[in-house]
Backbone of each chain as ProteinMPNN parsed JSONL, in Angstrom:
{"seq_chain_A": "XXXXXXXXXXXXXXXXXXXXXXXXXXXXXXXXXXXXXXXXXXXXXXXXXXXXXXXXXXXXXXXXXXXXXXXXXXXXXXXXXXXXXXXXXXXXXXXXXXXXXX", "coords_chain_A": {"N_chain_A": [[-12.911, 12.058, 5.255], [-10.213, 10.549, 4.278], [-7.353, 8.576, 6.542], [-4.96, 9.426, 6.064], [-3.797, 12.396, 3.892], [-2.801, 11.495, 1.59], [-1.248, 8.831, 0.029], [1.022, 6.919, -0.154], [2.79, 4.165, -1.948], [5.536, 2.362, -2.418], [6.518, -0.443, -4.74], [8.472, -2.647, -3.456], [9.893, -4.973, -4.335], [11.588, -8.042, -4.133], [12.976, -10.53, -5.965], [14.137, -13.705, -7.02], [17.791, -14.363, -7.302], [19.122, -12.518, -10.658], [16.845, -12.313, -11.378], [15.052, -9.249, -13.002], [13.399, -6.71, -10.745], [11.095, -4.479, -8.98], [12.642, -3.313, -6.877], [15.487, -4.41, -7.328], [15.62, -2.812, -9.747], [15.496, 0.268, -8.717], [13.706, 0.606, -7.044], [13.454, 0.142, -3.809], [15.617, 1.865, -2.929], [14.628, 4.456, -4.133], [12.52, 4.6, -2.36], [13.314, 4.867, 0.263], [15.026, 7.602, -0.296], [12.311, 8.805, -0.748], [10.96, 8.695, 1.545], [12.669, 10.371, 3.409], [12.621, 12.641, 2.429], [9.984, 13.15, 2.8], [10.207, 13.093, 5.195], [11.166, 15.09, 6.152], [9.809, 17.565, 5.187], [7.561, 17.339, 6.597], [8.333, 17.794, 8.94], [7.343, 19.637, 11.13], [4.696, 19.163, 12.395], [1.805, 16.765, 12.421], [2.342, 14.11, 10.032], [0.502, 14.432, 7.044], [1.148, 13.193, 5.094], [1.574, 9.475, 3.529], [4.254, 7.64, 3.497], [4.733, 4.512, 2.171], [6.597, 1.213, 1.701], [5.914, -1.378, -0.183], [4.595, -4.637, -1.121], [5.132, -7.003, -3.864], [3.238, -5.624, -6.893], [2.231, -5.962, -8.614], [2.554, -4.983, -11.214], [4.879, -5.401, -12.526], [6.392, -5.347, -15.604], [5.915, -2.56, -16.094], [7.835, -1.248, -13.603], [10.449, -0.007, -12.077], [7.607, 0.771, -9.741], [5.217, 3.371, -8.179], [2.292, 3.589, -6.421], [0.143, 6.259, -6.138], [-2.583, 7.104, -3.764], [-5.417, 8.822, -2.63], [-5.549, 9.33, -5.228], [-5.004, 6.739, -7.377], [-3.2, 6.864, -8.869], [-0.561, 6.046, -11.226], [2.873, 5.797, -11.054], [5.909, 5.41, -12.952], [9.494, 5.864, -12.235], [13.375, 7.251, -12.832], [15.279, 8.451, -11.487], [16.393, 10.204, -8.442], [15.285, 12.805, -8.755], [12.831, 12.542, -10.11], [11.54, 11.881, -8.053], [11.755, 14.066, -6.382], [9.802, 15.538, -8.362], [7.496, 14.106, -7.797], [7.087, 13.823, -5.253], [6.983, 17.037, -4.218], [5.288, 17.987, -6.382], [2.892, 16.212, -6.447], [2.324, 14.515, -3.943], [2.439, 16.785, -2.132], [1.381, 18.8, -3.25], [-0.871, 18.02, -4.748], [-0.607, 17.584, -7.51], [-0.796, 15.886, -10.5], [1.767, 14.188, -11.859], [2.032, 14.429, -14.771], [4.033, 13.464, -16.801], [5.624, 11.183, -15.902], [3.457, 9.113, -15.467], [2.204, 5.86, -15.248]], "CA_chain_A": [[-11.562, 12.008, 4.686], [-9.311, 9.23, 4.692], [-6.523, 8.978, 7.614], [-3.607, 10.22, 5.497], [-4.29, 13.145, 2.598], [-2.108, 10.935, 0.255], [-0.31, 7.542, 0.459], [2.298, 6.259, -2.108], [3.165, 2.959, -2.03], [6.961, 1.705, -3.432], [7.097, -1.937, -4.585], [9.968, -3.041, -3.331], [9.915, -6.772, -4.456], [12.827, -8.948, -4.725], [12.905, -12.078, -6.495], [15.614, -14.781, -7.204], [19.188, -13.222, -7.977], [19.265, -12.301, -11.573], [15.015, -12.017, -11.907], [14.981, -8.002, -12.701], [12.161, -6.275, -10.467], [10.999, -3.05, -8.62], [13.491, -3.529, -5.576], [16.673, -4.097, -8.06], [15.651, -1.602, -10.649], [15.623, 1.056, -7.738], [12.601, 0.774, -5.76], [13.614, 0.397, -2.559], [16.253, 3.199, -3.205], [14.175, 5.647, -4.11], [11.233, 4.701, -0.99], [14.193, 5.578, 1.211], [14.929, 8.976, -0.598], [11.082, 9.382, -0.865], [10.846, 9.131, 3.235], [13.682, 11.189, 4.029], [11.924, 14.16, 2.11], [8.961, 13.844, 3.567], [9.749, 13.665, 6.675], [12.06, 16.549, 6.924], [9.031, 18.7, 4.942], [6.475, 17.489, 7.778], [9.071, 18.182, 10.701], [6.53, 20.531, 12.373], [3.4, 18.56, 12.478], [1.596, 15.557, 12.568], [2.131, 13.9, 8.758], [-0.773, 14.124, 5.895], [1.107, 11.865, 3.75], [2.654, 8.378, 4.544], [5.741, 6.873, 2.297], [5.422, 3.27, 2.168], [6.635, 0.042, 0.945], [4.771, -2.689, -0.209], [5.223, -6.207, -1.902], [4.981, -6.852, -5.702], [2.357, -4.236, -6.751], [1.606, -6.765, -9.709], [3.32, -4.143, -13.046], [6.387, -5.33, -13.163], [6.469, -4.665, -16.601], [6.283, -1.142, -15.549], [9.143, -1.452, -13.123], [9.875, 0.777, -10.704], [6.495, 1.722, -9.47], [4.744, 2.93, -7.232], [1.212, 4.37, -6.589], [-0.688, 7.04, -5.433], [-3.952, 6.965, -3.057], [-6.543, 8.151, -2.878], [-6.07, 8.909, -7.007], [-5.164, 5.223, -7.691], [-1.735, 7.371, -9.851], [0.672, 5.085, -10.957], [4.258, 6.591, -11.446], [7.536, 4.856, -12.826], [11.158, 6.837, -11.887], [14.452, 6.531, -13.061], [15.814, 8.875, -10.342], [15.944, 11.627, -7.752], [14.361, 14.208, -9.797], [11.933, 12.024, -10.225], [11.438, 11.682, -6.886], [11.324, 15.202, -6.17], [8.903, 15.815, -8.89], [5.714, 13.078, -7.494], [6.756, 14.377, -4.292], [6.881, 18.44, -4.696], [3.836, 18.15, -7.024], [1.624, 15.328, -6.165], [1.789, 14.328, -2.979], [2.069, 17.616, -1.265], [-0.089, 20.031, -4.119], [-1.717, 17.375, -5.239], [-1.184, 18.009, -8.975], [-0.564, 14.775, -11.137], [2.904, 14.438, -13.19], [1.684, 13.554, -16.172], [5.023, 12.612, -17.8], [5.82, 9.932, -15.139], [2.399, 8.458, -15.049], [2.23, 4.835, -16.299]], "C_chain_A": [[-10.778, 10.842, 5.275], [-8.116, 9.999, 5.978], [-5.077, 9.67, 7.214], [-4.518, 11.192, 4.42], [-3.828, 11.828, 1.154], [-1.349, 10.021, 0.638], [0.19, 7.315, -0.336], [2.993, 5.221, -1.097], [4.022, 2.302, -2.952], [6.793, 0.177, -3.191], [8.443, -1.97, -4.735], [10.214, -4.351, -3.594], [10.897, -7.473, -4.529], [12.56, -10.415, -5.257], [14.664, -12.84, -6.299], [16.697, -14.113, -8.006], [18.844, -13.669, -10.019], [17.771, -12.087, -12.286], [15.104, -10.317, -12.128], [13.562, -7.954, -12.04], [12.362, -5.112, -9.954], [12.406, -3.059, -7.958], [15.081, -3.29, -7.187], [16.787, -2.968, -8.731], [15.608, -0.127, -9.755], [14.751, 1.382, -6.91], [12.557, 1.735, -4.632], [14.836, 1.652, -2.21], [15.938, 4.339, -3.099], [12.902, 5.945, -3.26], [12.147, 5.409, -0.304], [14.473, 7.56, 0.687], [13.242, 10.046, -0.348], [10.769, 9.958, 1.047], [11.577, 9.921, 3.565], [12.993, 12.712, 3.545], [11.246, 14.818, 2.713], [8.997, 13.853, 4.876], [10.414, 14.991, 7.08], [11.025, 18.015, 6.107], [7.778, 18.781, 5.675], [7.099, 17.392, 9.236], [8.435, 18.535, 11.334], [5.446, 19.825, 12.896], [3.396, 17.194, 11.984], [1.842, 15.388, 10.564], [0.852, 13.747, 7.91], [-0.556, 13.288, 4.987], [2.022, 11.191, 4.338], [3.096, 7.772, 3.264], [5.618, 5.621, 3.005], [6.093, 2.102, 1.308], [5.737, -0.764, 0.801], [5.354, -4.084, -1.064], [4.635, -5.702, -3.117], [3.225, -5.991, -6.24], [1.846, -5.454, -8.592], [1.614, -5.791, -11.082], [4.61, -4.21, -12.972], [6.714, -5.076, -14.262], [6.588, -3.324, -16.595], [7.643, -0.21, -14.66], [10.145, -0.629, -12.882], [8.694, 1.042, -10.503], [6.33, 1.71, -8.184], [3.523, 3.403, -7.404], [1.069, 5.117, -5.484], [-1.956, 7.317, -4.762], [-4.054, 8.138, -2.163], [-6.658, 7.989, -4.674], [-5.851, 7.804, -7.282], [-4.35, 5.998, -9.069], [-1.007, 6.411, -9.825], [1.767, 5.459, -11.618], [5.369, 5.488, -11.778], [8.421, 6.338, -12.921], [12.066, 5.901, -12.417], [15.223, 7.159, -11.58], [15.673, 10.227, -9.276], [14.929, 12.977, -8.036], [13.151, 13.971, -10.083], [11.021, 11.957, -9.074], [10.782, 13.255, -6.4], [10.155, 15.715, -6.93], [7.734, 15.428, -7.943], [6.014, 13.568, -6.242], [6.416, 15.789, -3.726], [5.192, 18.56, -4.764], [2.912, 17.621, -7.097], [1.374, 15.085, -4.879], [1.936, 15.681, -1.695], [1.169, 18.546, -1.521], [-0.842, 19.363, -4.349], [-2.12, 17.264, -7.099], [-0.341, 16.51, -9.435], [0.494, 15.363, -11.71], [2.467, 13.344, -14.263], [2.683, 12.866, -16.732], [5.956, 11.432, -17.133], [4.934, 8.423, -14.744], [2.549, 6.988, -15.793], [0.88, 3.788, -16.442]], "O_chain_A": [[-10.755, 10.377, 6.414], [-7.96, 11.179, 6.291], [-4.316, 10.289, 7.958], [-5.676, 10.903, 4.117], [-4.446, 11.497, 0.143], [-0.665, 10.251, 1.635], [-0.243, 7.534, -1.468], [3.506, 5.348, 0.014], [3.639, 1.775, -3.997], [6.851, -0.418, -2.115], [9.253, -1.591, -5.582], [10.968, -4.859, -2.765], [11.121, -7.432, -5.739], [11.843, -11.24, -4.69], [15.735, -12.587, -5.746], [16.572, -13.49, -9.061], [18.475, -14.744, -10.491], [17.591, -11.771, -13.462], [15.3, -9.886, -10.991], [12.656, -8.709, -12.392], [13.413, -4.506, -10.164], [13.34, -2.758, -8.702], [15.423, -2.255, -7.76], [17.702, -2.162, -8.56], [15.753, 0.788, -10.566], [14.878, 2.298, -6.098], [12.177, 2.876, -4.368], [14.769, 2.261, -1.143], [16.461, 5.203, -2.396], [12.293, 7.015, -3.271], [11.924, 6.613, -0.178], [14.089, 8.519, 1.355], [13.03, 11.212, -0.014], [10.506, 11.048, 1.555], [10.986, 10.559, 4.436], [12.917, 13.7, 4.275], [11.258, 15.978, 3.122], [8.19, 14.385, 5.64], [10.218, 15.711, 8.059], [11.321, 19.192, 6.312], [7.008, 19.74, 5.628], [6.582, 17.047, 10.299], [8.514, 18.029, 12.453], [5.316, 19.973, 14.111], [4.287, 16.558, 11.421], [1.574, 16.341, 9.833], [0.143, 12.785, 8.206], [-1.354, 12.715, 4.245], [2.887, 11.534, 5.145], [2.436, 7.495, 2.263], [6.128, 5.428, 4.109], [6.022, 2.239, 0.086], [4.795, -0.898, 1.583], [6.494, -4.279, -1.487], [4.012, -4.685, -3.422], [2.224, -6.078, -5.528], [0.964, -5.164, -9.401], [0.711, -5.892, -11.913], [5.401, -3.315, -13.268], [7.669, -4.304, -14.182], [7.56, -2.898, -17.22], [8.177, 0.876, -14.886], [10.903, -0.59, -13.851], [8.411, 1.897, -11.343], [6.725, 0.945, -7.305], [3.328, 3.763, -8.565], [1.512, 4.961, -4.346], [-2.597, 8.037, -5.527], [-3.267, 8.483, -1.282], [-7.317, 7.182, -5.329], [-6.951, 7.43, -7.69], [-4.787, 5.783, -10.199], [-0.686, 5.825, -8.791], [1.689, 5.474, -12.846], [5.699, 4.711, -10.882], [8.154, 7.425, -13.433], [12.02, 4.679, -12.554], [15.663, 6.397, -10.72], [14.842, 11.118, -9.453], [14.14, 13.74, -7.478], [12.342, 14.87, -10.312], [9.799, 11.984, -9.22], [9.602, 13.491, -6.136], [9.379, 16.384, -6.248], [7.076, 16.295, -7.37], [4.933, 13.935, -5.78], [5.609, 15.823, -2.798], [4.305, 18.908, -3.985], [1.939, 18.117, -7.664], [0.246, 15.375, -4.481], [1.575, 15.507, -0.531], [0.39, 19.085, -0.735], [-1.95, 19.888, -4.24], [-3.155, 17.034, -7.723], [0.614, 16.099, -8.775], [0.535, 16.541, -12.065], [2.525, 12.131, -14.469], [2.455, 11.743, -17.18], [6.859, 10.867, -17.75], [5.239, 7.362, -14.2], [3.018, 6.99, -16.931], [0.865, 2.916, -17.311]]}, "seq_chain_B": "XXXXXXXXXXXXXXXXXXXXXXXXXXXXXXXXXXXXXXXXXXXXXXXXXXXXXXXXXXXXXXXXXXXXXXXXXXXXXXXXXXXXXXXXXXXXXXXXXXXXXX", "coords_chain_B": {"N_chain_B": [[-10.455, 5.469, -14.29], [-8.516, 3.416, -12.036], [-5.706, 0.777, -11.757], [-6.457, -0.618, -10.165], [-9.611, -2.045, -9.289], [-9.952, -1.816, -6.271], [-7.796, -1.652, -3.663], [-6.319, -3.442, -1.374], [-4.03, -3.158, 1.593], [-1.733, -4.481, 4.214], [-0.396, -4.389, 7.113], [2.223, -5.683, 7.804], [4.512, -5.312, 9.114], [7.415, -5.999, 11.361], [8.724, -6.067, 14.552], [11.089, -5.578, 17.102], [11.941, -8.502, 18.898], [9.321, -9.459, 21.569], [8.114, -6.744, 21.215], [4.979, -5.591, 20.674], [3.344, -5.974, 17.6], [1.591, -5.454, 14.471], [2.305, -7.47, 12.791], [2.857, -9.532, 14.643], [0.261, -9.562, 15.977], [-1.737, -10.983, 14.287], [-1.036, -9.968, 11.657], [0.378, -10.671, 8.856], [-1.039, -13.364, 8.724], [-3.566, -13.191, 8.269], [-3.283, -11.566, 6.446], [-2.275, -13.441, 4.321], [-4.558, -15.27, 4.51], [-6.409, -13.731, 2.873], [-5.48, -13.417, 0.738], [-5.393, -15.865, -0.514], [-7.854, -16.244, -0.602], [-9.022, -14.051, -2.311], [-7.834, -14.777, -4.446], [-9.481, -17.308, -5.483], [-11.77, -16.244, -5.721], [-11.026, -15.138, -8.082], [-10.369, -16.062, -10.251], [-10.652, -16.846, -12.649], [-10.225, -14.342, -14.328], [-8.216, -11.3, -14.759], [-7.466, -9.77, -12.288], [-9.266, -7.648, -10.528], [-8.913, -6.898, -7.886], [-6.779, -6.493, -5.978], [-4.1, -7.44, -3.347], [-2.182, -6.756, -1.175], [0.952, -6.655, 0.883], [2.394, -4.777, 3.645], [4.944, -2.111, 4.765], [5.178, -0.844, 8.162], [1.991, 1.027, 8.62], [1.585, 2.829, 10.156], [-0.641, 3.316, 12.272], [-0.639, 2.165, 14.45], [-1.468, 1.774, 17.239], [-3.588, 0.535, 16.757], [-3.694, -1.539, 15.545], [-3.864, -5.325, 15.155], [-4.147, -3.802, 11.126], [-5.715, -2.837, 8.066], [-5.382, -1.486, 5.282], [-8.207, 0.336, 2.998], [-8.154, 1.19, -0.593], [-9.927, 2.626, -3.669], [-11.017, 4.256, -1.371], [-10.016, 4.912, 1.112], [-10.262, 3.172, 3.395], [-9.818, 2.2, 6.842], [-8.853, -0.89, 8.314], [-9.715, -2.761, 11.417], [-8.92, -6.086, 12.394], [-9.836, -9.435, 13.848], [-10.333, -11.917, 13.535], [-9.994, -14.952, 10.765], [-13.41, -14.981, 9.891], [-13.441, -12.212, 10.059], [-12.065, -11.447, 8.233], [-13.159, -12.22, 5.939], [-15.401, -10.858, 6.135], [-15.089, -9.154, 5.153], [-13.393, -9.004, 2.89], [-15.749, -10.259, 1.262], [-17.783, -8.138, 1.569], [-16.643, -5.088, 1.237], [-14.596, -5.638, -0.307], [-15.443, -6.958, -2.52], [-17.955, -6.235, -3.645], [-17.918, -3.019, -2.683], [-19.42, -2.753, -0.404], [-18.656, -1.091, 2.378], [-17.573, -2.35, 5.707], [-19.278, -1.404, 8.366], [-18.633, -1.942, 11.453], [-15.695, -2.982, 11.996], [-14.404, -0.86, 10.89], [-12.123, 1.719, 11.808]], "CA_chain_B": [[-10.576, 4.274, -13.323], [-7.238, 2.963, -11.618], [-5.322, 0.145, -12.598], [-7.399, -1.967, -9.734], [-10.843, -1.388, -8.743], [-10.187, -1.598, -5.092], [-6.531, -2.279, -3.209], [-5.992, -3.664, 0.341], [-2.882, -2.913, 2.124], [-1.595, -5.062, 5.183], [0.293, -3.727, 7.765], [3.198, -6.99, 8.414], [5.311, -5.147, 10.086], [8.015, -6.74, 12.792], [9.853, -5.229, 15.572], [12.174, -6.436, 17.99], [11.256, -9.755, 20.013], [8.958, -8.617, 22.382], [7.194, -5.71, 21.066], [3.335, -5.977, 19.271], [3.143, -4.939, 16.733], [0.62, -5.854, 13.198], [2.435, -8.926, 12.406], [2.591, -10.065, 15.328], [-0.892, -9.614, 16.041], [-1.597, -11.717, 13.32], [-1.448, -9.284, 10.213], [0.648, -11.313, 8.337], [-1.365, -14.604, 8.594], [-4.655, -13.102, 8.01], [-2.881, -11.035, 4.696], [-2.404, -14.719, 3.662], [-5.75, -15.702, 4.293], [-7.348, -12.932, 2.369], [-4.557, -13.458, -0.477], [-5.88, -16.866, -1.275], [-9.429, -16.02, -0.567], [-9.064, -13.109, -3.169], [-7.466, -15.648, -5.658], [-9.661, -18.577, -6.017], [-12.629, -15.815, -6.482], [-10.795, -14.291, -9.105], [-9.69, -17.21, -10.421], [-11.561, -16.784, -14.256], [-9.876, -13.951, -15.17], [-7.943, -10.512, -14.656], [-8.312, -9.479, -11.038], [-9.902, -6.246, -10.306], [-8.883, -6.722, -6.607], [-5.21, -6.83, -5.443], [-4.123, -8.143, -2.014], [-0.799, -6.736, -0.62], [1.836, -6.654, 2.581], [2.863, -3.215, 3.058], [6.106, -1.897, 5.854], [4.721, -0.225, 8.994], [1.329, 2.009, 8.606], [1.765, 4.227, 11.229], [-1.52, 2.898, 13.056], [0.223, 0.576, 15.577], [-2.325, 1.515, 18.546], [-5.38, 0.124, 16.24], [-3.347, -3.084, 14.693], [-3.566, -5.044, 13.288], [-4.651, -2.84, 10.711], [-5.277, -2.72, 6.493], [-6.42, 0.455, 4.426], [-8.69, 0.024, 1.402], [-8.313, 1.986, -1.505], [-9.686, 3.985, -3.294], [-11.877, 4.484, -0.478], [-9.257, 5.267, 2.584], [-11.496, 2.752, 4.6], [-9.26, 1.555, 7.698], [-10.259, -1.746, 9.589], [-8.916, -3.859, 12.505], [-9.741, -7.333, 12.701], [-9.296, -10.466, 15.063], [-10.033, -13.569, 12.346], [-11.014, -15.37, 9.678], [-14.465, -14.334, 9.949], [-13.472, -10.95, 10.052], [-11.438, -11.038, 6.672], [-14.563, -12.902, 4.977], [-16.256, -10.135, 5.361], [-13.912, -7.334, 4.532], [-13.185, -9.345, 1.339], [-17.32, -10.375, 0.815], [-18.666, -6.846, 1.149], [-15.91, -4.33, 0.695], [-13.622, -5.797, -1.662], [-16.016, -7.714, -4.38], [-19.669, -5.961, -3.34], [-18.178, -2.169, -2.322], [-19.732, -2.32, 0.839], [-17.408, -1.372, 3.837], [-17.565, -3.071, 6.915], [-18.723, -0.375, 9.796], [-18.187, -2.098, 12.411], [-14.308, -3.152, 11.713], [-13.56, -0.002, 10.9], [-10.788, 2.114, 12.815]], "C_chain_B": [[-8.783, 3.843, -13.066], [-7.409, 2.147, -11.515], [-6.301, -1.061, -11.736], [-8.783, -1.321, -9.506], [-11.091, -1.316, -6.997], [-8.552, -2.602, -4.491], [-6.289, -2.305, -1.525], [-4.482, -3.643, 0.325], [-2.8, -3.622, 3.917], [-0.435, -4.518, 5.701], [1.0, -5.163, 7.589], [4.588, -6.371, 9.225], [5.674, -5.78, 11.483], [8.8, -5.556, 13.378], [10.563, -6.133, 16.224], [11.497, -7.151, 18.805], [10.739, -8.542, 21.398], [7.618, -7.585, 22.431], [6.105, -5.916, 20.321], [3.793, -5.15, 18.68], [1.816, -6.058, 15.625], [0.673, -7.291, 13.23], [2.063, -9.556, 13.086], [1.213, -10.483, 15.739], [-1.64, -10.248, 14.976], [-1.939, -10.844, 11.858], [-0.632, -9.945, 9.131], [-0.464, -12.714, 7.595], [-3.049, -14.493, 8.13], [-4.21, -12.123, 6.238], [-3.114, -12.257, 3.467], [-3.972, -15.322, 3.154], [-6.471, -14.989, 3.444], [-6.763, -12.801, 0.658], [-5.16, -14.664, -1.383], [-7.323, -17.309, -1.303], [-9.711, -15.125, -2.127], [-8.557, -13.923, -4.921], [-8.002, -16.701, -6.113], [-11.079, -17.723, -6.097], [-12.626, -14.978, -7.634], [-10.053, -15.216, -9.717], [-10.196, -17.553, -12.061], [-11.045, -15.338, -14.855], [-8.842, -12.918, -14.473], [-8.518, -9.881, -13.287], [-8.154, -8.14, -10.746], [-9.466, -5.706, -8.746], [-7.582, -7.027, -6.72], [-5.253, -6.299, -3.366], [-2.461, -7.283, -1.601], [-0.201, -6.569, 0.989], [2.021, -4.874, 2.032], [3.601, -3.066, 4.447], [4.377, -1.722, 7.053], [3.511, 0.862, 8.73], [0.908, 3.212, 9.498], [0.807, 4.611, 12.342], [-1.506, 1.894, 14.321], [-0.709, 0.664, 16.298], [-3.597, 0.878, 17.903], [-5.093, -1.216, 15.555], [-4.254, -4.379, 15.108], [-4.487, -4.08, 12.125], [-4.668, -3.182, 9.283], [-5.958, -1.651, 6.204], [-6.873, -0.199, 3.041], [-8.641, 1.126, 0.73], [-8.93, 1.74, -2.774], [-10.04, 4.684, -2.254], [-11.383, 5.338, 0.628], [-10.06, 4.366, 3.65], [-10.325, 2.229, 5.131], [-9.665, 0.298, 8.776], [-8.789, -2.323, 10.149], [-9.811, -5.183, 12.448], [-8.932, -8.394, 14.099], [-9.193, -11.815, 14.228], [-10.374, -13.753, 11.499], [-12.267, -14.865, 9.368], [-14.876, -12.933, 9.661], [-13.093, -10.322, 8.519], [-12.669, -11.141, 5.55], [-15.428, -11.44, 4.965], [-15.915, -8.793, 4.854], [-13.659, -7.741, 2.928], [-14.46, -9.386, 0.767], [-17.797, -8.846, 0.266], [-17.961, -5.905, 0.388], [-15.17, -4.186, -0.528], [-14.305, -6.392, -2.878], [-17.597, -6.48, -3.976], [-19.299, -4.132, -3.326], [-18.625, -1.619, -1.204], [-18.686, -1.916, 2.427], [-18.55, -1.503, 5.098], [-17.727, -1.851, 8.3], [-17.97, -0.969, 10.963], [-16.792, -2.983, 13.056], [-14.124, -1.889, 11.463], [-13.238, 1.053, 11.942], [-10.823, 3.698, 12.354]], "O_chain_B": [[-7.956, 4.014, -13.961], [-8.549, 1.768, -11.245], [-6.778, -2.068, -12.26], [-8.939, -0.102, -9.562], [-12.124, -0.884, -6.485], [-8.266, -3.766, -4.771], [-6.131, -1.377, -0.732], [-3.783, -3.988, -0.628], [-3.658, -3.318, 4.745], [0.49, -4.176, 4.964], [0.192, -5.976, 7.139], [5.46, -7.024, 9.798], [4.912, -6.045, 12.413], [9.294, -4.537, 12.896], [10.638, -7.328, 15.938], [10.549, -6.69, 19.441], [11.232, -7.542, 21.919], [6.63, -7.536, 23.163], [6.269, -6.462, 19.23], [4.379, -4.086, 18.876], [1.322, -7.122, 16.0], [-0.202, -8.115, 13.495], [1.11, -10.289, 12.821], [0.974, -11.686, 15.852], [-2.629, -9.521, 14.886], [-2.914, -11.059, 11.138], [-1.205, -9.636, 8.085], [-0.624, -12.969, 6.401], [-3.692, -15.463, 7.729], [-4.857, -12.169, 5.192], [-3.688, -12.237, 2.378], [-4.408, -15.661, 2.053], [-7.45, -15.641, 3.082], [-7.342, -12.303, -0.307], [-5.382, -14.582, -2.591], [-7.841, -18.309, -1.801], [-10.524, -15.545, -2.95], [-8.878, -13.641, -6.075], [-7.428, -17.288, -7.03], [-11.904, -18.467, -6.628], [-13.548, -14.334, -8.136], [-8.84, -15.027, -9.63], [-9.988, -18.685, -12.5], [-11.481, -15.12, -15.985], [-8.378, -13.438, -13.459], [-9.692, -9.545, -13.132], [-7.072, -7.554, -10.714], [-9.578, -4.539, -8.371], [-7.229, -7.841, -7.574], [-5.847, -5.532, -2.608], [-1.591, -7.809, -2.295], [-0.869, -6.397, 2.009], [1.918, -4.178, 1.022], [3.125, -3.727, 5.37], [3.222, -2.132, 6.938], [4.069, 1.946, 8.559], [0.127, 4.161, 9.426], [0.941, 5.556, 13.119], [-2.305, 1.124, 14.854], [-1.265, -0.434, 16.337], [-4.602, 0.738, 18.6], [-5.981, -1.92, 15.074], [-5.441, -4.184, 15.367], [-5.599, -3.706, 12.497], [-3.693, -3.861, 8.961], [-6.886, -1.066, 6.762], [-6.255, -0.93, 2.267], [-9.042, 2.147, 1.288], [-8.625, 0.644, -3.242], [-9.47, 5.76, -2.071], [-12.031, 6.28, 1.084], [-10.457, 4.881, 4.695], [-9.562, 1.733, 4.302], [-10.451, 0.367, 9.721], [-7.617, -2.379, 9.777], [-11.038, -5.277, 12.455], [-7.999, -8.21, 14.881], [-8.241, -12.596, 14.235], [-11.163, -12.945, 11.009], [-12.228, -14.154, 8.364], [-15.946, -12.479, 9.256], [-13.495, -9.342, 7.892], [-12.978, -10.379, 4.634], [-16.0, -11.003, 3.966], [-16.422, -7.796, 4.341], [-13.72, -6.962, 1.977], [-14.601, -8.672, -0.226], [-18.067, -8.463, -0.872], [-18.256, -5.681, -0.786], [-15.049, -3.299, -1.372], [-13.848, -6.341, -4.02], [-17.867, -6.1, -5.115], [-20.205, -3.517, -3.889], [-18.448, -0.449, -0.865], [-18.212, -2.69, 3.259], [-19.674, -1.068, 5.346], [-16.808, -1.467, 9.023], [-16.881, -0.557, 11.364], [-16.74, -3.5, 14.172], [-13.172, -1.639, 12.202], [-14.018, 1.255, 12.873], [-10.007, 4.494, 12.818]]}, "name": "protein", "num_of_chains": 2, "seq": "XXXXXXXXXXXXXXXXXXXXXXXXXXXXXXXXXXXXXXXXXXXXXXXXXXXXXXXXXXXXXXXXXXXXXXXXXXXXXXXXXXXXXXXXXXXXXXXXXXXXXXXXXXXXXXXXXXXXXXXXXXXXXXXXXXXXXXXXXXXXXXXXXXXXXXXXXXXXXXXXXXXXXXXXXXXXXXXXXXXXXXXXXXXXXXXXXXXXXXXXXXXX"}
């Protein structure tokens, strides 16, 4: 088994003012919400899943994303709820949200 | 199949003057190297391999550090030499690298 159960990876990218990308469209927004979850639902113990950032994830067209590993899931969000969903139901049950997948 | 067939992740994480960390240890400069290694053999079409930076991985005592996915394979390296063959076997061939990995 890999060293985490589950990794998700937010592009947070920025480009040149007025380029839209992950980072503007809410990225890096919703990495920060994403970490704050999980860490206050793995308070007790060591973590099984790690919230990171990453550079341009190469779907901007997609825009927010991020992915999921080990499935190789790739989710766009508009907001919180969203958030709570891929985190709730994927990266702690492990069940795919289908209607976020892109 | 997910959207790549195999995704490296680079620790580049900085800290405060002073402290090792990834980057420092050269995870940055070897991300580079493996960025434009990965691009002039994928250089004919649609690349199956993606290269990225990614925050802090939470492996600091084994840095520098990258994770392959889908795999979960974790390696440490020291140089050039070392990337060549993390990109040679692992990333175009499938093979991981035992004796880099962490």
């Amino acid at each position: 088994m890999s060293f985490y159960e589950r990794h998700i990876f937010f592009c947070v990218n920025e480009r040149d003012e007025g380029q839209m990308c992950c980072n503007a469209s809410g990225g890096g927004k919703m990495l920060n919400y994403a970490k704050d979850k999980i860490k206050a639902l793995q308070a007790d113990g060591p973590g099984k899943v790690r919230v990171n950032k990453a550079g341009c994830l190469g779907r901007c067209d997609k825009g927010p994303v991020a992915v999921v590993y080990p499935e190789g899931v790739w989710y766009s969000f508009v907001d919180e709820e969203d958030i709570d969903e891929i985190v709730d139901s994927h990266l702690i049950k492990g069940e795919v949200v289908e209607r976020l997948k892109v």
